[in-house]
C-alpha positions as MATLAB code, in Angstrom:
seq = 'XXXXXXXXXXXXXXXXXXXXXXXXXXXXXXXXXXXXXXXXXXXXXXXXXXXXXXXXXXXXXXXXXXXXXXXXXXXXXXXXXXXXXXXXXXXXXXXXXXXXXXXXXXXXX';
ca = [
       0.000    0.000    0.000;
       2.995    2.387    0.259;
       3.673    2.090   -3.098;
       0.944    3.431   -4.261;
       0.218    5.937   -2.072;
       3.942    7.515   -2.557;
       3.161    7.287   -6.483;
      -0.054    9.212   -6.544;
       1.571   11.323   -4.045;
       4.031   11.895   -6.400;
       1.538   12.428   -9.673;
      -0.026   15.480   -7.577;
       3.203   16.928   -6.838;
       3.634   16.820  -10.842;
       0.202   17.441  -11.773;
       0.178   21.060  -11.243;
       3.292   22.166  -12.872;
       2.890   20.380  -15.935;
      -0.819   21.706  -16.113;
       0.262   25.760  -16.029;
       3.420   24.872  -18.128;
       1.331   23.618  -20.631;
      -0.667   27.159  -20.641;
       2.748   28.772  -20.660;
       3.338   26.832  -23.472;
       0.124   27.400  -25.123;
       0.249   31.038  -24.833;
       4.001   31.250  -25.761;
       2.883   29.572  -29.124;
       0.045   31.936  -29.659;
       2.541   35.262  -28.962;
       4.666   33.813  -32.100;
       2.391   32.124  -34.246;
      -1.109   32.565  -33.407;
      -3.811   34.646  -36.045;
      -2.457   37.766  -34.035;
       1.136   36.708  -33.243;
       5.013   37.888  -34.139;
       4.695   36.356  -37.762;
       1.273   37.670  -38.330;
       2.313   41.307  -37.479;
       5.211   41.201  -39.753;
       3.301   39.994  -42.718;
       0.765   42.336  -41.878;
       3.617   44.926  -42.067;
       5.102   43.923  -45.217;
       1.676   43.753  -46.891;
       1.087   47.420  -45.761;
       4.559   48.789  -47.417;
       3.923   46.913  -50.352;
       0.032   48.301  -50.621;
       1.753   51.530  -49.919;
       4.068   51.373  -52.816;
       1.099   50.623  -54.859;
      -1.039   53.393  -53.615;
       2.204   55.800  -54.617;
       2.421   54.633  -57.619;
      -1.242   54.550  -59.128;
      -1.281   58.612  -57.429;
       1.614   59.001  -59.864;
       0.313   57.830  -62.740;
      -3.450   59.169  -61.870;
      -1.525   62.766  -61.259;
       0.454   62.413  -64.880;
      -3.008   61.838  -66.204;
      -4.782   64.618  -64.677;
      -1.807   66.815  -66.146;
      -2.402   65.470  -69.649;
      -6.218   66.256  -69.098;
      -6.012   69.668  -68.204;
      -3.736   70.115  -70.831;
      -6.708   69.603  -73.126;
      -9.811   71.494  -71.168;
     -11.660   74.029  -73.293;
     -11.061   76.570  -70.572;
      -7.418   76.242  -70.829;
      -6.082   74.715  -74.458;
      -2.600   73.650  -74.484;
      -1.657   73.697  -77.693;
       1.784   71.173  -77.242;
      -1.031   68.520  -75.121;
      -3.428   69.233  -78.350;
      -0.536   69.022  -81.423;
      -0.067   65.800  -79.419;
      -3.086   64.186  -79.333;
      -4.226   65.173  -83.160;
      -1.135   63.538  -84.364;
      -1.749   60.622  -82.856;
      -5.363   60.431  -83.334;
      -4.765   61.209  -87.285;
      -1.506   58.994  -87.373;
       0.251   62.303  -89.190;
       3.907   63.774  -88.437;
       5.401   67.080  -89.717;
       8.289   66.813  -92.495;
      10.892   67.840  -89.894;
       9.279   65.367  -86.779;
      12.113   62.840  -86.236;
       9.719   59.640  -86.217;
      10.758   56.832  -84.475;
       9.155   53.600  -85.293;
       7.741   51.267  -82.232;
       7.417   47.556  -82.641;
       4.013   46.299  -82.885;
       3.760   45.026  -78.890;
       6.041   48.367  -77.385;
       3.788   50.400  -75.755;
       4.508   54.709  -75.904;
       2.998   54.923  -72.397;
];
């Protein structure tokens, strides 16, 4: 009967450390990979610069656009932004236009 009584002695003694070690454990995993963990928060990062690079960019090319636009308002007539656009809406070039000939899948813009 000692026996026994010194082993479930003993599985008490261990029972409680093992249980809150395995929350430590559980919660330590969670801090570094859980939906809100370490990893998460550094893809979450990454994924913001790179949507932020994106945003820059498409304001860059949305602001180059808005300058070609006004360029061509009846208010304000540029007349370089509207040479521009008749030549290339009527395919035509001036005798003394250096042309320069783009291959059939090179884009201008």
């Amino acid at each position: 009967m000692g026996f026994w009584l010194s082993v479930k002695r003993r599985v008490r003694a261990v029972l409680a450390p093992v249980f809150f070690l395995s929350v430590a454990a559980y919660f330590g995993w969670n801090v570094t990979q859980g939906n809100h963990g370490l990893v998460a928060n550094a893809e979450r990062q990454e994924m913001l610069r790179q949507v932020q690079s994106d945003n820059a960019s498409a304001r860059a090319e949305r602001d180059g656009w808005a300058r070609r636009v006004a360029g061509l308002q009846a208010s304000h007539l540029d007349p370089d932004t509207l040479d521009e656009r008749a030549r290339a809406m009527l395919n035509l070039a001036d005798p003394t236009d250096v042309v320069v000939q783009y291959g059939p899948k090179e884009k201008l813009f």
